[in-house]
PDB file of N, CA, C and O in Angstrom:
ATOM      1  N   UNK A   1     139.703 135.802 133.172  1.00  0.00           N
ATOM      2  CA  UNK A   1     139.021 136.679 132.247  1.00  0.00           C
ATOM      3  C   UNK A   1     137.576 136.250 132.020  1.00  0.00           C
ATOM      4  O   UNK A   1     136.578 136.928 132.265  1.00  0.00           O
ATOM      5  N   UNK A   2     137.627 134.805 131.427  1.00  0.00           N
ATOM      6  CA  UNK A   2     135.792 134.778 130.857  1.00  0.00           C
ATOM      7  C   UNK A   2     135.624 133.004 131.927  1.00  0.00           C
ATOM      8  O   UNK A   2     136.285 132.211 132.598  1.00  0.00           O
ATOM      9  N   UNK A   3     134.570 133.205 131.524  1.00  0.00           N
ATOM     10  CA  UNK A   3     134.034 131.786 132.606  1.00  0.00           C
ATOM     11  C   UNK A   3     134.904 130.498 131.700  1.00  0.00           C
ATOM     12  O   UNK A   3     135.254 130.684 130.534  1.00  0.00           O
ATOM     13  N   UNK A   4     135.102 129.546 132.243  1.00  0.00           N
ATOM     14  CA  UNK A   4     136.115 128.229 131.878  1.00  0.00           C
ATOM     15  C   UNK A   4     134.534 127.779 130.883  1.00  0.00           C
ATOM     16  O   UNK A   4     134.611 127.538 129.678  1.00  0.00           O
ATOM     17  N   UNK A   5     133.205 127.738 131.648  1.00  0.00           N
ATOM     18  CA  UNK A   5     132.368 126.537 130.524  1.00  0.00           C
ATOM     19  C   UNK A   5     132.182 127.909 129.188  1.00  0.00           C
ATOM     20  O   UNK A   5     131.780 127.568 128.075  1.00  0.00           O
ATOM     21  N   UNK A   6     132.348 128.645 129.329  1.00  0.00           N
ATOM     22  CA  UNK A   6     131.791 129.765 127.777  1.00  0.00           C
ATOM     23  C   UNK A   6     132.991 129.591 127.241  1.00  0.00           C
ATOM     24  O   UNK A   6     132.718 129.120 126.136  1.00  0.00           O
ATOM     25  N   UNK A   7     134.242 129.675 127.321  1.00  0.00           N
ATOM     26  CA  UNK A   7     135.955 129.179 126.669  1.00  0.00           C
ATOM     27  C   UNK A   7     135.221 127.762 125.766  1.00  0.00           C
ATOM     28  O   UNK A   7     135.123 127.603 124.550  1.00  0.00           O
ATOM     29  N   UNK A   8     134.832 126.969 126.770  1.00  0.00           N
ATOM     30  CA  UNK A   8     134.894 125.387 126.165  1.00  0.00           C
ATOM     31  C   UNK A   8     133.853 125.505 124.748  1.00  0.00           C
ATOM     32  O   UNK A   8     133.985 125.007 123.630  1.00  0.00           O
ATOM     33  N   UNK A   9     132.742 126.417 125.345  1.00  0.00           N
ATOM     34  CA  UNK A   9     131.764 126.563 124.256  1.00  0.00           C
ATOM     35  C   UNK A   9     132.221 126.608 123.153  1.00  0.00           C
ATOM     36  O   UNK A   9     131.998 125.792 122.258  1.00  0.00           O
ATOM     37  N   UNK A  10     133.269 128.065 123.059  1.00  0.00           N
ATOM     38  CA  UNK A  10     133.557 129.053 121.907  1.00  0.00           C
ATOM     39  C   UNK A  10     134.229 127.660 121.092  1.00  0.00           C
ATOM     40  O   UNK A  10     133.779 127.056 120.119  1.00  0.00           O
ATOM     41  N   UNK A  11     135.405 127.428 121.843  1.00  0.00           N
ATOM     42  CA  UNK A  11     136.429 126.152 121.505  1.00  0.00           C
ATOM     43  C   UNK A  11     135.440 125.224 120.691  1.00  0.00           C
ATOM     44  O   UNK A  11     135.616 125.090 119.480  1.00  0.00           O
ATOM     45  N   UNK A  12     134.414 124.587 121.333  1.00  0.00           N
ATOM     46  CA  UNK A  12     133.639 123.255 120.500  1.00  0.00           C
ATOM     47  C   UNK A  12     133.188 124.199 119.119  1.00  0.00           C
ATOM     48  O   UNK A  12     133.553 123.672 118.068  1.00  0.00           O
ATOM     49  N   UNK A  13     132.420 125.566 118.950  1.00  0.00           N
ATOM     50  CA  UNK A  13     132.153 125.872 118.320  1.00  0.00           C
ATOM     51  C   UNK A  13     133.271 125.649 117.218  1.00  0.00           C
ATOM     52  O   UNK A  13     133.379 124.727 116.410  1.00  0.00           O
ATOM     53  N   UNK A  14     134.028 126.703 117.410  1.00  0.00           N
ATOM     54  CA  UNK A  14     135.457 127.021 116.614  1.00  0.00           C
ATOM     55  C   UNK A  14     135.722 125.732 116.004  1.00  0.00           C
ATOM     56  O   UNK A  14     135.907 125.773 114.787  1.00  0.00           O
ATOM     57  N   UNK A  15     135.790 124.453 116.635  1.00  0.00           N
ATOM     58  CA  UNK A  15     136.595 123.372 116.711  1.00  0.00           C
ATOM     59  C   UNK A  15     135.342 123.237 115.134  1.00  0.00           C
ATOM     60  O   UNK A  15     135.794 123.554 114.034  1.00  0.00           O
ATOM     61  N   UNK A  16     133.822 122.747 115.254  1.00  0.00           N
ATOM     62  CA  UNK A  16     132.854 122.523 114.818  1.00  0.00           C
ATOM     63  C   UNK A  16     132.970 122.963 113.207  1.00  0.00           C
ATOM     64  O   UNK A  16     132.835 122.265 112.203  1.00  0.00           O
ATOM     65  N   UNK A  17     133.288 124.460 113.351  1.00  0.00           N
ATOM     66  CA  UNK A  17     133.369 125.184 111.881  1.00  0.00           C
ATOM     67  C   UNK A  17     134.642 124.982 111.362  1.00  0.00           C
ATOM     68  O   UNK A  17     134.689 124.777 110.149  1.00  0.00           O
ATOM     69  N   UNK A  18     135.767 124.991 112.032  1.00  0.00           N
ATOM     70  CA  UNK A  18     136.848 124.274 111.344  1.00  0.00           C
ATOM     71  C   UNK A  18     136.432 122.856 110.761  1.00  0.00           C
ATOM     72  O   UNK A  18     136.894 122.627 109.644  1.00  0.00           O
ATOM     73  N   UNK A  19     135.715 121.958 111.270  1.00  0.00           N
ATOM     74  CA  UNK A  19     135.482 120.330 110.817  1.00  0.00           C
ATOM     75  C   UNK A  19     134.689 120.892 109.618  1.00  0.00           C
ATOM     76  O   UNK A  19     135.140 120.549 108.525  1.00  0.00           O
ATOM     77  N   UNK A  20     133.716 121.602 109.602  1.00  0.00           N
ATOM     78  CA  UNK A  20     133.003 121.830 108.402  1.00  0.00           C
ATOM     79  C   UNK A  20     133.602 122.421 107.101  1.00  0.00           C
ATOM     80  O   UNK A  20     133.200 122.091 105.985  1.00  0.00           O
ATOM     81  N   UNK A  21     134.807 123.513 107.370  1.00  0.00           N
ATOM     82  CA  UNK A  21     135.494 123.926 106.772  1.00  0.00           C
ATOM     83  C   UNK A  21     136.622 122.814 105.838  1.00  0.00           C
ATOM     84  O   UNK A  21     137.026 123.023 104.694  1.00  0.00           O
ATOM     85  N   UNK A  22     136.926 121.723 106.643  1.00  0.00           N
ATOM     86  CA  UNK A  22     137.786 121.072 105.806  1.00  0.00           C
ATOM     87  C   UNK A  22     137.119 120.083 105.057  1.00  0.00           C
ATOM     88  O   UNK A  22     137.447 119.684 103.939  1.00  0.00           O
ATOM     89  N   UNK A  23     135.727 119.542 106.053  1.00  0.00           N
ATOM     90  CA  UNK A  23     134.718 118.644 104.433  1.00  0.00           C
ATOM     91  C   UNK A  23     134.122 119.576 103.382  1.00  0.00           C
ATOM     92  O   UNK A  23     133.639 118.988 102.414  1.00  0.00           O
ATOM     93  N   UNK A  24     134.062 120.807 103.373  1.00  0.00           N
ATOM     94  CA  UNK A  24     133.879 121.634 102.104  1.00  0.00           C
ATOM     95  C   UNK A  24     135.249 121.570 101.387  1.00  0.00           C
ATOM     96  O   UNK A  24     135.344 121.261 100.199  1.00  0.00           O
ATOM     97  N   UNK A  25     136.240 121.859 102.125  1.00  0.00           N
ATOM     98  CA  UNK A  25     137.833 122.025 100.784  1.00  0.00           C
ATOM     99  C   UNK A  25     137.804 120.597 100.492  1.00  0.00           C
ATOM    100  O   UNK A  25     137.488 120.484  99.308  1.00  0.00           O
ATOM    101  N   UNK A  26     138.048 119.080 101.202  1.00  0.00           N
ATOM    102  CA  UNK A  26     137.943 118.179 100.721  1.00  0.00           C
ATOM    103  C   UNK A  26     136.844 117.871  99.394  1.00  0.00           C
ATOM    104  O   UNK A  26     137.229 117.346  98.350  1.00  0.00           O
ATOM    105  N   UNK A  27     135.366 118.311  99.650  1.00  0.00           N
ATOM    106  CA  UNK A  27     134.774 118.247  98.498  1.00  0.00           C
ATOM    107  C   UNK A  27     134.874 118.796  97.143  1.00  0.00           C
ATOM    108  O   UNK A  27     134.528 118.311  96.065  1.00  0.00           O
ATOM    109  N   UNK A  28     135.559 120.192  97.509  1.00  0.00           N
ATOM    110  CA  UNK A  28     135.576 121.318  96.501  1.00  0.00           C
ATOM    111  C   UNK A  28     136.451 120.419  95.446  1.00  0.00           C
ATOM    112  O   UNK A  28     136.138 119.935  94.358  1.00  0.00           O
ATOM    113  N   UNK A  29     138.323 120.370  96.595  1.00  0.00           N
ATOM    114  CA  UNK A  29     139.194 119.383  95.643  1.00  0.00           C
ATOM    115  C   UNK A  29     138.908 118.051  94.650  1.00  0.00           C
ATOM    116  O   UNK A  29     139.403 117.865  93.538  1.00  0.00           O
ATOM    117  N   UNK A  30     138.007 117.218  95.340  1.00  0.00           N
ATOM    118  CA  UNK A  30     137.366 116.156  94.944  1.00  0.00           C
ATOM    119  C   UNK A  30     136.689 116.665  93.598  1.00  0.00           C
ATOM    120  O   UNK A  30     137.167 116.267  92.535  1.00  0.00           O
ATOM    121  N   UNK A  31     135.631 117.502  93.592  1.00  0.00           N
ATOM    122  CA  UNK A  31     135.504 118.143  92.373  1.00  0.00           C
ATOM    123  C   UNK A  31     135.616 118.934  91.307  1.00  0.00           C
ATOM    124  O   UNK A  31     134.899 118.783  90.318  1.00  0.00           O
ATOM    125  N   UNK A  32     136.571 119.898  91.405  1.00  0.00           N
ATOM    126  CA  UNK A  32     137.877 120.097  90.707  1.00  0.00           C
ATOM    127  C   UNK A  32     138.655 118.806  90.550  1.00  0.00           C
ATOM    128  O   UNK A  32     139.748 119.283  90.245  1.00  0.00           O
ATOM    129  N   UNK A  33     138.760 118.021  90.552  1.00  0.00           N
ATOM    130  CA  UNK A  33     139.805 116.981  90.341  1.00  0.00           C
ATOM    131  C   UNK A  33     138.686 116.073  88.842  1.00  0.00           C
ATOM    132  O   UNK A  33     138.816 115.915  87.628  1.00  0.00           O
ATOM    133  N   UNK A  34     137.608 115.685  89.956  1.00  0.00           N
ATOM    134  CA  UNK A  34     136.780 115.098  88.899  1.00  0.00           C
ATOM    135  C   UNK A  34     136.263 115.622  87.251  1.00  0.00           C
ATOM    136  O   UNK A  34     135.934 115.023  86.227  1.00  0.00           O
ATOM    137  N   UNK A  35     136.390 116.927  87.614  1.00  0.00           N
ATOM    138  CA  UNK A  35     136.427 117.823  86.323  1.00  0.00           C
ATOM    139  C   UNK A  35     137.488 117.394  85.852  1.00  0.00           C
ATOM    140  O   UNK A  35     137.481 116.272  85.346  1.00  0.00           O
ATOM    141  N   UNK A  36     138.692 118.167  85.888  1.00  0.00           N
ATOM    142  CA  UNK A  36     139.988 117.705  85.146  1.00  0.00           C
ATOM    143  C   UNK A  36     139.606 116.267  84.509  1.00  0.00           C
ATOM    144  O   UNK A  36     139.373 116.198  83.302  1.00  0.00           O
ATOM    145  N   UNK A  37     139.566 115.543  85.030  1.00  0.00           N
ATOM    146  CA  UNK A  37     139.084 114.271  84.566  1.00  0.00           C
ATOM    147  C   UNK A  37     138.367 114.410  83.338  1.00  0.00           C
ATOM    148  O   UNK A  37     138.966 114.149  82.295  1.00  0.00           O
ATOM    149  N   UNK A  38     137.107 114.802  83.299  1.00  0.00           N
ATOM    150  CA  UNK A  38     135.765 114.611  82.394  1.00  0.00           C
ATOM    151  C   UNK A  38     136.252 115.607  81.375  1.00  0.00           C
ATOM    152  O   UNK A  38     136.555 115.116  80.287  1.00  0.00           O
ATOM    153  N   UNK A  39     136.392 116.946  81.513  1.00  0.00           N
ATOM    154  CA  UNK A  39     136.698 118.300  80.895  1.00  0.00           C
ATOM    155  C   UNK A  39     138.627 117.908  80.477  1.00  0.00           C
ATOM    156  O   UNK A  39     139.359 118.245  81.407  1.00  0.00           O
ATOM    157  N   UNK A  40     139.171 117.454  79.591  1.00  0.00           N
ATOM    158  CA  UNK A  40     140.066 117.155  79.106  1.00  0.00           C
ATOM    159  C   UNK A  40     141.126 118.582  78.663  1.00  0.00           C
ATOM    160  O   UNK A  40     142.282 118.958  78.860  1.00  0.00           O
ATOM    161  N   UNK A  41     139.647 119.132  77.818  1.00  0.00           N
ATOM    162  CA  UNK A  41     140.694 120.662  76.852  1.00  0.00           C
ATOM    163  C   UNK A  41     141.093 121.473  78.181  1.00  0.00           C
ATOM    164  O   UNK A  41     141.908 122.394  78.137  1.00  0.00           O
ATOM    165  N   UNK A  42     140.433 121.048  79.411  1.00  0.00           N
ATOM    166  CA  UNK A  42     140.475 122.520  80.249  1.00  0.00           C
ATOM    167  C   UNK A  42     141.233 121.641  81.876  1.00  0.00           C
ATOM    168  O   UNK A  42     141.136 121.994  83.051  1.00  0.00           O
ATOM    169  N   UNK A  43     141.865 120.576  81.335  1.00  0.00           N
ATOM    170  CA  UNK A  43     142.724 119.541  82.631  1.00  0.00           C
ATOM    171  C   UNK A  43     143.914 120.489  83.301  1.00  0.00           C
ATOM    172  O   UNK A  43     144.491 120.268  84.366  1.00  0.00           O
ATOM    173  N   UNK A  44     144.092 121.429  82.538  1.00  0.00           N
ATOM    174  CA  UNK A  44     145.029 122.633  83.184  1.00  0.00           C
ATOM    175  C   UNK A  44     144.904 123.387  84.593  1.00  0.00           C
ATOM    176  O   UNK A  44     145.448 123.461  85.695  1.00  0.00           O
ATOM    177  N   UNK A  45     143.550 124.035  83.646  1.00  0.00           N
ATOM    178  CA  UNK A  45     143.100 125.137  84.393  1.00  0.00           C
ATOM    179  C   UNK A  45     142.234 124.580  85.837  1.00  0.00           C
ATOM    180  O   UNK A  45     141.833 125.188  86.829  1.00  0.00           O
ATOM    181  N   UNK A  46     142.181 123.444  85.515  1.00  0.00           N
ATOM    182  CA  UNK A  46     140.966 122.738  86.667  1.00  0.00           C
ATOM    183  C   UNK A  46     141.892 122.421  87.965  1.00  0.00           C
ATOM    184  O   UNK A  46     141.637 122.488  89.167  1.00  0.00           O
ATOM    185  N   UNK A  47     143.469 121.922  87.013  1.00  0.00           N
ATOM    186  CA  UNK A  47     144.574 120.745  88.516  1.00  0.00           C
ATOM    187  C   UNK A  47     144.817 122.269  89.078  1.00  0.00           C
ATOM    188  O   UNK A  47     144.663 122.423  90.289  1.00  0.00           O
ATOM    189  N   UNK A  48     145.183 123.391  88.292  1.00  0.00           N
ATOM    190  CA  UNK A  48     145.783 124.747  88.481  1.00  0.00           C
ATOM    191  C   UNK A  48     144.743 125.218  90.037  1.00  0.00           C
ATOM    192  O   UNK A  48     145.118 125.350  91.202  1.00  0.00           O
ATOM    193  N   UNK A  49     143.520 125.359  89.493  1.00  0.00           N
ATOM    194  CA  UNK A  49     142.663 125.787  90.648  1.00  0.00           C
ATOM    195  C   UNK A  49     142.331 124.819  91.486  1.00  0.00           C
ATOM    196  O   UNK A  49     141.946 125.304  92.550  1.00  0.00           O
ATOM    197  N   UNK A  50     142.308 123.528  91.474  1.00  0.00           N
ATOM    198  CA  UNK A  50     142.656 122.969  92.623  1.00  0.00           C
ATOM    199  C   UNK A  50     143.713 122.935  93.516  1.00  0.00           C
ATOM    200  O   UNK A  50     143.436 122.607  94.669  1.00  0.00           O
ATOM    201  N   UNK A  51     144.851 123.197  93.247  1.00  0.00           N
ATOM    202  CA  UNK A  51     146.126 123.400  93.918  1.00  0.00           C
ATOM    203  C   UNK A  51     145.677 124.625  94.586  1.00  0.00           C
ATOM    204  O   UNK A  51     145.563 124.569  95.810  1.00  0.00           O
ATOM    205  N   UNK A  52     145.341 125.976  93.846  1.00  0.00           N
ATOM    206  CA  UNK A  52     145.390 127.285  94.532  1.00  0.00           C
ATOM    207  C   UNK A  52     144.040 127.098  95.850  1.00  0.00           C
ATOM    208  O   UNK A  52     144.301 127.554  96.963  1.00  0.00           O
ATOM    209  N   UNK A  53     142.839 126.510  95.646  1.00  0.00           N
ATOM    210  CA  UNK A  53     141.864 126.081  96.562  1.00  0.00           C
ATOM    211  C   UNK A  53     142.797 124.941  97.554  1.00  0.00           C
ATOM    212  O   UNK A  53     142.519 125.128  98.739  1.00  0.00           O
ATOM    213  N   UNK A  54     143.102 124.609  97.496  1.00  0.00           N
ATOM    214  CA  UNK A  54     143.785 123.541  98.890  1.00  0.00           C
ATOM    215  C   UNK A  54     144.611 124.171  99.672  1.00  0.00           C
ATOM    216  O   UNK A  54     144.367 124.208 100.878  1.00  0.00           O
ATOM    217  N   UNK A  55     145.798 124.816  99.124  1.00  0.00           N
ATOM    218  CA  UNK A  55     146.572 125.635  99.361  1.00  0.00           C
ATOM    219  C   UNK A  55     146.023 127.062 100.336  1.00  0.00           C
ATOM    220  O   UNK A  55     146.341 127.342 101.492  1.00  0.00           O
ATOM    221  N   UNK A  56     145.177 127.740  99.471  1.00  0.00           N
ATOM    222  CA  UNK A  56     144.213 128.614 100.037  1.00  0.00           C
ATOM    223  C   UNK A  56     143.404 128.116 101.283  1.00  0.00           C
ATOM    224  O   UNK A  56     143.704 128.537 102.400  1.00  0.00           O
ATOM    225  N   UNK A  57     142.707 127.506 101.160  1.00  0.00           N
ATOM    226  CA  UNK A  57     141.693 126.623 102.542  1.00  0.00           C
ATOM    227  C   UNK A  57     142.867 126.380 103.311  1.00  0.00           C
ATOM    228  O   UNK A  57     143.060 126.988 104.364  1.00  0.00           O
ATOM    229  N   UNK A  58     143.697 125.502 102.844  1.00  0.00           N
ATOM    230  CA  UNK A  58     144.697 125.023 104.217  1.00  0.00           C
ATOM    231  C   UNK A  58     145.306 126.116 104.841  1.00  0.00           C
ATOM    232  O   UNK A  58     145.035 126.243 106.035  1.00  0.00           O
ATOM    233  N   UNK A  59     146.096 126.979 104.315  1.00  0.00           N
ATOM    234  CA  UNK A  59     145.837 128.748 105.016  1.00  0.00           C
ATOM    235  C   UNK A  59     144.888 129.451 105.677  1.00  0.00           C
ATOM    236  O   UNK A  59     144.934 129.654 106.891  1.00  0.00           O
ATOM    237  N   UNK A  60     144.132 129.791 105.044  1.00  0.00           N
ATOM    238  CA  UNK A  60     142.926 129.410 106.074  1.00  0.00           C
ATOM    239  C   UNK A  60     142.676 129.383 107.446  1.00  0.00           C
ATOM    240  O   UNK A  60     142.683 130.112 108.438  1.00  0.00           O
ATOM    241  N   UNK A  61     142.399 127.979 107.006  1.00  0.00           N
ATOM    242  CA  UNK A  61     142.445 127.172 108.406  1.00  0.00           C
ATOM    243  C   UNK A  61     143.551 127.520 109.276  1.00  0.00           C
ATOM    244  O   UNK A  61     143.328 128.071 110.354  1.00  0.00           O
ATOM    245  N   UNK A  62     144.766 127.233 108.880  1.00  0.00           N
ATOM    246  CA  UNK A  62     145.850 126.960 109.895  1.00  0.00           C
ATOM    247  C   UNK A  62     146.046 129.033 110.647  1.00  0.00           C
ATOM    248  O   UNK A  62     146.654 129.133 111.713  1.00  0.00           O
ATOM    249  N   UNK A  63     145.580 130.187 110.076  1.00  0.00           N
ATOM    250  CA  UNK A  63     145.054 130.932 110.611  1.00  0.00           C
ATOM    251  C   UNK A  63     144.286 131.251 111.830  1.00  0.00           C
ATOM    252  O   UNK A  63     144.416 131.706 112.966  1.00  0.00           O
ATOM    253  N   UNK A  64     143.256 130.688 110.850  1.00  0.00           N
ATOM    254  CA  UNK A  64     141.864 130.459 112.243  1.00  0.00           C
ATOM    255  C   UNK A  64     142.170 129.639 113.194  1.00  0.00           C
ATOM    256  O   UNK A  64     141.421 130.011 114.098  1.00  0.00           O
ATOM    257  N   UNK A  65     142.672 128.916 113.525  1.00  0.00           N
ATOM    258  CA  UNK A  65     143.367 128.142 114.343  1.00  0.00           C
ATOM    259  C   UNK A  65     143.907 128.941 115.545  1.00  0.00           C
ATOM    260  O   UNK A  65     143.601 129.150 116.719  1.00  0.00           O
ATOM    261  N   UNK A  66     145.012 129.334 114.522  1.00  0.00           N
ATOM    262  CA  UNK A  66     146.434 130.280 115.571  1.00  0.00           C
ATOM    263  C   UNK A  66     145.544 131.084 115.997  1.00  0.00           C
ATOM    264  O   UNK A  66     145.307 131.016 117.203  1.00  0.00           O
ATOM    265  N   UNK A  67     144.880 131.950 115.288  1.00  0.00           N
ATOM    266  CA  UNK A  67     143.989 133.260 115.924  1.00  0.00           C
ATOM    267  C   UNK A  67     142.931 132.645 116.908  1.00  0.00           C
ATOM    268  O   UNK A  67     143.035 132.871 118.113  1.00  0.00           O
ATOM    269  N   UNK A  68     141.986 131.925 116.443  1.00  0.00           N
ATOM    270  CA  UNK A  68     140.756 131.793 117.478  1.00  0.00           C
ATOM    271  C   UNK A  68     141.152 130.416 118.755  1.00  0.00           C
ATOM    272  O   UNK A  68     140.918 130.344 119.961  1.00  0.00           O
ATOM    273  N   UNK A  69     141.856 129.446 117.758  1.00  0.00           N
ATOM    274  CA  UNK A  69     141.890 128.528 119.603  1.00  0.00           C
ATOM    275  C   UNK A  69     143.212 128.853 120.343  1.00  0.00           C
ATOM    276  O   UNK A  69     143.365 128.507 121.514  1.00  0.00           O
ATOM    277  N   UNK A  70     144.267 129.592 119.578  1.00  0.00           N
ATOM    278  CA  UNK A  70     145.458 129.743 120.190  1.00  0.00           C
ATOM    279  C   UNK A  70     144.840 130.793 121.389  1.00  0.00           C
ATOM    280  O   UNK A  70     145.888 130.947 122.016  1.00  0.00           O
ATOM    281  N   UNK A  71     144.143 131.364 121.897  1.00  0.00           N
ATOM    282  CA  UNK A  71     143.891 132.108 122.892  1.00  0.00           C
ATOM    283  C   UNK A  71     142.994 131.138 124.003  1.00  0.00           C
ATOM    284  O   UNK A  71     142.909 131.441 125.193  1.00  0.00           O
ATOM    285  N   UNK A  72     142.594 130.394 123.638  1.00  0.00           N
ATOM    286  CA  UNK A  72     141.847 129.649 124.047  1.00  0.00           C
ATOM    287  C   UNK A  72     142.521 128.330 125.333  1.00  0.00           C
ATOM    288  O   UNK A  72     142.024 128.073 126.429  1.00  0.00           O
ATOM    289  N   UNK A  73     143.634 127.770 124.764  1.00  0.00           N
ATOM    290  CA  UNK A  73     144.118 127.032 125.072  1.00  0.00           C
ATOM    291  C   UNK A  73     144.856 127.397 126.671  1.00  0.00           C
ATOM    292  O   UNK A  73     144.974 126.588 127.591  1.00  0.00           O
ATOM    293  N   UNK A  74     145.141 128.340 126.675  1.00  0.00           N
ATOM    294  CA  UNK A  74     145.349 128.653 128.403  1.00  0.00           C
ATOM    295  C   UNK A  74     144.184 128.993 129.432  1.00  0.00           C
ATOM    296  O   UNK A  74     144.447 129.194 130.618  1.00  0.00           O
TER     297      UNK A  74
END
């Protein structure tokens, strides 16, 4: 179908924005967490939306994955 070096491209790309994608949810969590911490009255609502952001991102991802390198890989 497409040339083997433009596959590898797309792949490093893909691969690239996934890596970027998980040091943003790692940071996001990290700070949502650190809130909960500091912000006491609101330690609820902060662990609450960190769970739904990790959860969410890790979906996500594991998406973009199946969809963009799962074609890739043959």
């Amino acid at each position: 179908m497409s040339d083997p070096a433009e596959e590898a491209a797309i792949r490093r790309q893909v691969e690239r924005t996934l890596r970027v994608m998980t040091l943003s949810m790692i940071i996001g969590v990290i700070v949502l967490v650190v809130l909960a911490a500091v912000v006491s009255s609101l330690r609820g609502v902060f662990i609450l939306a960190a769970i739904i952001y990790l959860f969410g991102s890790l979906g996500t991802q594991w998406y973009l994955r199946r969809r963009f390198l799962g074609p890739l890989k043959g």
